[in-house]
C-alpha positions in Angstrom: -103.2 -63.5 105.1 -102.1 -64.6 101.5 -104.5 -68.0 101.9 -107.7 -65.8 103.1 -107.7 -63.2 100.6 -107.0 -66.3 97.9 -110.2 -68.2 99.7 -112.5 -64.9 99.6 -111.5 -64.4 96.4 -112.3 -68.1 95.6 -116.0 -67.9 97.8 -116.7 -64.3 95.0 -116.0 -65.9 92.3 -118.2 -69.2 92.7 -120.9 -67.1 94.6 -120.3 -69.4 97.8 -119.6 -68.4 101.5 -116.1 -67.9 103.1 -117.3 -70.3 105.2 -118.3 -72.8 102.3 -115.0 -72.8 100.5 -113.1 -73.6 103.7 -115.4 -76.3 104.5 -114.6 -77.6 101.1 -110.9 -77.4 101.5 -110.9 -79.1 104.7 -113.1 -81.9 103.4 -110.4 -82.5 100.6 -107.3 -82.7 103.4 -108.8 -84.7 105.8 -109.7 -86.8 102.8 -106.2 -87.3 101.7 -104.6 -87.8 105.1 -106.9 -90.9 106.3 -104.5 -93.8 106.3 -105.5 -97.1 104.4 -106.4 -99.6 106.7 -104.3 -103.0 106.9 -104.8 -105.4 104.5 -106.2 -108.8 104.8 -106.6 -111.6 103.2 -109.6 -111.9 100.9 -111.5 -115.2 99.9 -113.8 -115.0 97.4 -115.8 -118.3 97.4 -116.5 -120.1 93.6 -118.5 -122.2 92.7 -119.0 -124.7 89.8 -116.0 -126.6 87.9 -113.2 -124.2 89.2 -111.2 -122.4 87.3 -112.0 -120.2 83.3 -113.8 -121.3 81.0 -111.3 -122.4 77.9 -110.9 -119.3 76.0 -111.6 -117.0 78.4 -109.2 -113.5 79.3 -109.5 -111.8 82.2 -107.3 -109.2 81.1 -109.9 -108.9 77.6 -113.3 -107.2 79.0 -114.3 -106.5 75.4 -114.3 -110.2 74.6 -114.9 -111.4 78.1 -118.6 -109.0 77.2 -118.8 -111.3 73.8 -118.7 -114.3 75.9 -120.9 -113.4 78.2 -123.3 -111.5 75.6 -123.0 -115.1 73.3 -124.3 -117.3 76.4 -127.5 -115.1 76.5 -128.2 -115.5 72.8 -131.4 -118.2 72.3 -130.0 -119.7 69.1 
């Protein structure tokens, strides 16, 4: 009783249906409950010399963006 006065209280207050707001709820749980599938393995092909460029830091996006930005420049 306590959960439908909250949700027409919620449906007033946001000028939505009864109907809307528990549409919306249920969305969000069935949302949460949906398991992750299994994982596989993942191959992600490469190309060229193999391996980083010397210099080069994953873990660094501001200066992996210089690098990038630097090879662009016509100079």
């Amino acid at each position: 009783e306590q959960l439908l006065r909250d949700a027409k209280k919620l449906a007033a207050e946001t000028g939505r249906t009864l109907t809307a707001v528990i549409e919306d709820a249920l969305r969000v749980a069935l949302a949460g409950k949906k398991q992750p599938s299994e994982k596989s393995d993942f191959f992600l092909p490469t190309f060229g010399m193999g391996g980083l460029m010397p210099g080069v830091d994953l873990d660094n996006s501001a200066a992996l963006l210089d690098i990038m930005e630097a090879d662009d420049d016509p100079v």
